[in-house]
N, C-alpha and C positions, 0 to 999 in steps of 0.2 A: 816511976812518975809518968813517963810519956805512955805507958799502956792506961793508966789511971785518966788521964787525961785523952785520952782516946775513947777510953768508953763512957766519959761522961757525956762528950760530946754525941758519940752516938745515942746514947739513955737522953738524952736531951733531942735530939730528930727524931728520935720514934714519939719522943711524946708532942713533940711537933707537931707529925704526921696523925697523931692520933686526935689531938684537938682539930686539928685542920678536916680529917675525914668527918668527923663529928659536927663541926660546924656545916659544913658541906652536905649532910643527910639531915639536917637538922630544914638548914633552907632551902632543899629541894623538897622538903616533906609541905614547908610552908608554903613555897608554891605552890605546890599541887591542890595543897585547900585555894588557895587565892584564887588560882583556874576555876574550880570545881564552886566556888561563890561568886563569883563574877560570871558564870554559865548559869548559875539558876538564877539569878539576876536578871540576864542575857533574854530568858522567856517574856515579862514584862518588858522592858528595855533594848532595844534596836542599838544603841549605843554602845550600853556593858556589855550584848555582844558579842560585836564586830569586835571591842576591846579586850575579850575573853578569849576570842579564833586568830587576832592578829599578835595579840602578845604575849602567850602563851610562854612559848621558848625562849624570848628576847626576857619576858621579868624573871621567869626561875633562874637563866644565867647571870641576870645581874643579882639576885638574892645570892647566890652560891658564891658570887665573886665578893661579895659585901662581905658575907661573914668568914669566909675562906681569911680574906684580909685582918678583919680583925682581929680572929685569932691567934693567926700566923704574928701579929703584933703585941696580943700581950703573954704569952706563950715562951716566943723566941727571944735567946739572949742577946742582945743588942753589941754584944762584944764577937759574933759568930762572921766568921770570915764572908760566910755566904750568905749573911742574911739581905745586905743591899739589894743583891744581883737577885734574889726571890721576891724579893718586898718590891722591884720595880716590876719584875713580872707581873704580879699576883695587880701590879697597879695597871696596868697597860691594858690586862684583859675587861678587869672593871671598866676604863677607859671605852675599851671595844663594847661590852655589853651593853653601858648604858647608851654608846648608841645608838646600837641594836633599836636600845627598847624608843626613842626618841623618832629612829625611820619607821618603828611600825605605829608610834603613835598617828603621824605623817600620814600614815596610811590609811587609820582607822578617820580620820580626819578628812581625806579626800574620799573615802568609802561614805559617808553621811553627806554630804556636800553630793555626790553624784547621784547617790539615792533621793534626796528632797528636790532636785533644781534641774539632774540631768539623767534621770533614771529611764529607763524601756530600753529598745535596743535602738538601731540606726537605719528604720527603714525609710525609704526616700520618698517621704510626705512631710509637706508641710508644716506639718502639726509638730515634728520631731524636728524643726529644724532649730529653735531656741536650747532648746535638750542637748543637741549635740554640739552646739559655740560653746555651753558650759561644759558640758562632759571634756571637750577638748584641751580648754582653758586650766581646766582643775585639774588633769593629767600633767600639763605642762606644767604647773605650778608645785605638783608633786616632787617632778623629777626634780626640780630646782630646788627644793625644798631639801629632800637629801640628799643631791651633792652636795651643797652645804655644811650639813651634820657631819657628814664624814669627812669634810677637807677639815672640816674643826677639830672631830673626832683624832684623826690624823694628828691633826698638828699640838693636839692634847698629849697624843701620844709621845712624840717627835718630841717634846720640852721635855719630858723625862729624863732626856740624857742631857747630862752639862755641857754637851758642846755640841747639840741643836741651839739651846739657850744663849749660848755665846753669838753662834750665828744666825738666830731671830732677832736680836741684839744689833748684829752689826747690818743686817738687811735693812731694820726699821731706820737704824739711825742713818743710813745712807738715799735720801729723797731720789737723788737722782739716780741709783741705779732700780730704783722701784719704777720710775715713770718708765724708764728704758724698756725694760722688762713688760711691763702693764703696756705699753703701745705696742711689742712686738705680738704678743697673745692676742691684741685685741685687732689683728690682720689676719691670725691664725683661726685657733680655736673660738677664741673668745666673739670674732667673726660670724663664724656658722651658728655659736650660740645665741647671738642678738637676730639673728635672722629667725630661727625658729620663733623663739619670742614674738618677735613681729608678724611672724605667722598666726600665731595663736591667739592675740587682740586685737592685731586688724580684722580678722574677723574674713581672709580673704578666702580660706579654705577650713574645713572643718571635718572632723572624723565621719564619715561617713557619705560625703559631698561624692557627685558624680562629675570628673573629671574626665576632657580631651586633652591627651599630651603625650609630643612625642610620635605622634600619629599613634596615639591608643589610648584606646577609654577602657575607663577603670573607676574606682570609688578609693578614697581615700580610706586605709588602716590603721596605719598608725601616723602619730605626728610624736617625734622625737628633739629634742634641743639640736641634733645636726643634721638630721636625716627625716626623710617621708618616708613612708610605705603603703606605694598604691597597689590596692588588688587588681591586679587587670581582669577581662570578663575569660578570660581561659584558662582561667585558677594559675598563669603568672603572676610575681611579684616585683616588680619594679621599684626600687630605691635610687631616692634623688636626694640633694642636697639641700638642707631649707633654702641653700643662697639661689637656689634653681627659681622658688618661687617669688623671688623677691628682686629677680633681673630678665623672667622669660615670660613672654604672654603666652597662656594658657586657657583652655576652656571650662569655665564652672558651672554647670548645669543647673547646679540647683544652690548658686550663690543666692537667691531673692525667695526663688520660690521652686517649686519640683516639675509643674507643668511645662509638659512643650510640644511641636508641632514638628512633624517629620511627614517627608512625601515619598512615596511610591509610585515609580514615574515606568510607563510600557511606550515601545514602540509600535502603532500598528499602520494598518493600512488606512488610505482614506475611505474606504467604503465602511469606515466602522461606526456602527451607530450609537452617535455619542447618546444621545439621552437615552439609550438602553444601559448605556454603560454607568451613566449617574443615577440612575433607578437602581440597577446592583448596589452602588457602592452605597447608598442609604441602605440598603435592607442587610449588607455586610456587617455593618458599625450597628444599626442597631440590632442585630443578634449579635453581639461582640460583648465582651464583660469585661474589654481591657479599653474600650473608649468612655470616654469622660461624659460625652457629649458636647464640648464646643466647638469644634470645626471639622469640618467634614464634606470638602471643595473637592470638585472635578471640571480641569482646566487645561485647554490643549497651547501649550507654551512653547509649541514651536511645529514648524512643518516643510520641511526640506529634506532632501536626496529619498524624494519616495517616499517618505514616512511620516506619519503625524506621532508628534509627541504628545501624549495624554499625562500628565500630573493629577494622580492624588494629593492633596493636605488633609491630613488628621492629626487631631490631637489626643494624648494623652495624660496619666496623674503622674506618672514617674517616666524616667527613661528605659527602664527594665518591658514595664508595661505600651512601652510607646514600639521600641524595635517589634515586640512580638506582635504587635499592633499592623506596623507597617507589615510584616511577611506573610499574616494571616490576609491582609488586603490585595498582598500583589499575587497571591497564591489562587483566592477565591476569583478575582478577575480574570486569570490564564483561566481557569476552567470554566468559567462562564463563557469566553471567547472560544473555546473548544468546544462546547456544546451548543451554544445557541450562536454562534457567526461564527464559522470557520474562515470563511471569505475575510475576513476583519482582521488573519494573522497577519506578519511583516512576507512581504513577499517580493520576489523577481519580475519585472516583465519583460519580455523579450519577441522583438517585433522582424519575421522574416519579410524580406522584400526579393520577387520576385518577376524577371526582364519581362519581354513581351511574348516570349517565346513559351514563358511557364519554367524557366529553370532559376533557379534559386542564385540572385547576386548577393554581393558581398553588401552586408546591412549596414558598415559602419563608412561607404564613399559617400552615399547620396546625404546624409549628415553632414559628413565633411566638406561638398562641394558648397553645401548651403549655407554652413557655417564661414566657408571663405568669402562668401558675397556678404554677410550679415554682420563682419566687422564694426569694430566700433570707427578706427579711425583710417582705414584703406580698402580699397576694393571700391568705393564712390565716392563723386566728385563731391556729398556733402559731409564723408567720414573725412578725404581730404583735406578740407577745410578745414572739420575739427580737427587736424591731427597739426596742421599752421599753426592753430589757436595757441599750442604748447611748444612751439618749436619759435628760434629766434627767425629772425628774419631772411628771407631769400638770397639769391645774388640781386634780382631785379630789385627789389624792395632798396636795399643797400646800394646799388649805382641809383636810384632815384633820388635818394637822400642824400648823398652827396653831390648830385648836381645842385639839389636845394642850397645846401650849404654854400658850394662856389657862386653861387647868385646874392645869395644872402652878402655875403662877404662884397 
């Protein structure tokens, strides 16, 4: 009896196994059409698709996992030691596939959405700048989208066994250790996650935004629910925390608009002749294909220790095209001043002083001596004075005032 009983049960798993392989080719075959009509579809239809290349994999496993299941159900003897422990399996992966298939719907979803509202790429013009608030927005909303699915997914899974059930059971019914729990995440995790959030509808940075920070500029890459990712301009990558954005002042270039204005500032000499040098700088810009044309100023902002400071302002359309702006300006200027005013570079001067005799004295006393008579508040009786002005009162001053006072009295 116990070998009789043995191999029925065996003659009973092969035939298991053998409806189960058969259900299993059966719904992969039918995927395969499903793909293969949802692709010639996909020609006409920008929707079926992105819905034919994104769920491909995700529907065949859930088809396989469907019919896998229900054969394995009507098939198997209900009285078979292991049929539970299979049947929760075979539940679980279902579980998994379908929400497989639910995160790439998610995605075919935020794939049309970025296509009609926030499609091209993220170059830093104006015109892309509504493009990229959505492209950003709909990314973050993605990500949200399937954490979601799979904490559910998960927790679909999780209730399969009776003593998650027991303990979802006594979670719910316990209010106050939910708050407990819910206030400490929401200092944590849950923290950096509302920050990103806030990132992404405030609207204060954006996937492709030209950013100072940190002392370095860069463009925004990615924006994640805890984290940024700015491209710095030296092919580094810099990762900050969204709480970074939402408690440090930073620089945003192109929060309004892409346009901006940057100077190229020389020191030269005073014999430089400015309006030569503003006649350059018009015929620089305009042979230049990286200015805009709005501004285009030459201004000496300052003139001390020997040297005059000369300021360029020009503007440009982006910040890309602004820096290559400014080094194309300060580069053509040095060689203008090299070929047509050499005299105009920064220079030294240096003045020998020589006795009566013709021998060479020392150039830095007679300075010296004239600079000690030249004082502000000593060396004459009217620097003197001024130097009283700030000083309290004498011995004489003070015995007069008090004789004042003993009369007074």
């Amino acid at each position: 009896m116990p070998e009789t009983s043995e191999f029925t049960s065996a003659t009973t798993f092969a035939v298991m196994a053998a409806w189960v392989a058969g259900a299993l080719a059966v719904a992969y075959l039918a995927g395969v059409m499903l793909s293969w009509t949802l692709h010639r579809l996909g020609r006409r239809s920008e929707l079926l698709g992105d819905v034919a290349s994104l769920t491909r994999r995700p529907a065949r496993a859930a088809l396989m996992m469907i019919a896998a299941l229900t054969a394995f159900d009507r098939v198997t003897d209900e009285d078979a030691f292991w049929r539970n422990n299979v049947h929760q399996l075979l539940l679980i992966m279902l579980i998994a596939a379908f929400t497989w298939v639910v995160s790439s719907l998610v995605m075919v979803a935020e794939r049309r959405v970025i296509s009609r509202f926030g499609g091209g790429d993220t170059e830093m013009t104006d015109a892309d700048r509504h493009r990229r608030k959505i492209r950003t927005q709909v990314t973050l909303l993605r990500r949200i989208a399937i954490a979601i699915v799979v904490v559910i997914g998960t927790a679909a899974a999780l209730m399969t066994f009776p003593a998650f059930v027991d303990l979802g059971r006594t979670l719910f019914a316990s209010a106050g250790v939910l708050s407990v729990v819910a206030g400490l995440a929401a200092q944590t995790s849950l923290g950096a996650a509302f920050a990103g959030i806030q990132i992404a509808f405030s609207d204060a940075i954006r996937v492709g935004d030209v950013v100072v920070l940190e002392d370095e500029w860069g463009r925004i890459e990615e924006i994640t629910l805890t984290y940024v990712v700015v491209h710095l301009w030296d092919e580094r990558r810099l990762v900050l925390p969204c709480t970074y954005f939402t408690t440090t002042p930073f620089q945003n270039w192109t929060r309004q608009a892409t346009e901006l204005l940057g100077t190229a500032e020389l020191d030269v000499d005073f014999t430089v002749p400015l309006d030569g040098m503003r006649a350059e700088l018009d015929r620089l810009l305009s042979d230049s294909d990286l200015w805009d044309g709005r501004v285009g100023v030459l201004q000496v902002t300052d003139a001390v220790g020997g040297y005059v400071r000369v300021r360029m302002l020009v503007s440009a359309g982006n910040a890309g095209a602004l820096f290559d702006l400014r080094c194309a300006v300060r580069e053509g200027m040095v060689r203008w001043l090299q070929n047509t005013s050499p005299g105009a570079l920064p220079r030294w001067r240096v003045e020998e002083f020589r006795g009566p005799s013709g021998a060479l004295q020392n150039h830095d006393n007679a300075p010296r001596r004239r600079r000690a008579n030249a004082t502000l508040f000593t060396g004459t009786p009217q620097a003197e004075q001024r130097g009283r002005a700030f000083e309290g009162p004498g011995p004489e001053a003070q015995a007069e005032r008090a004789d004042s006072l003993d009369v007074a009295h």
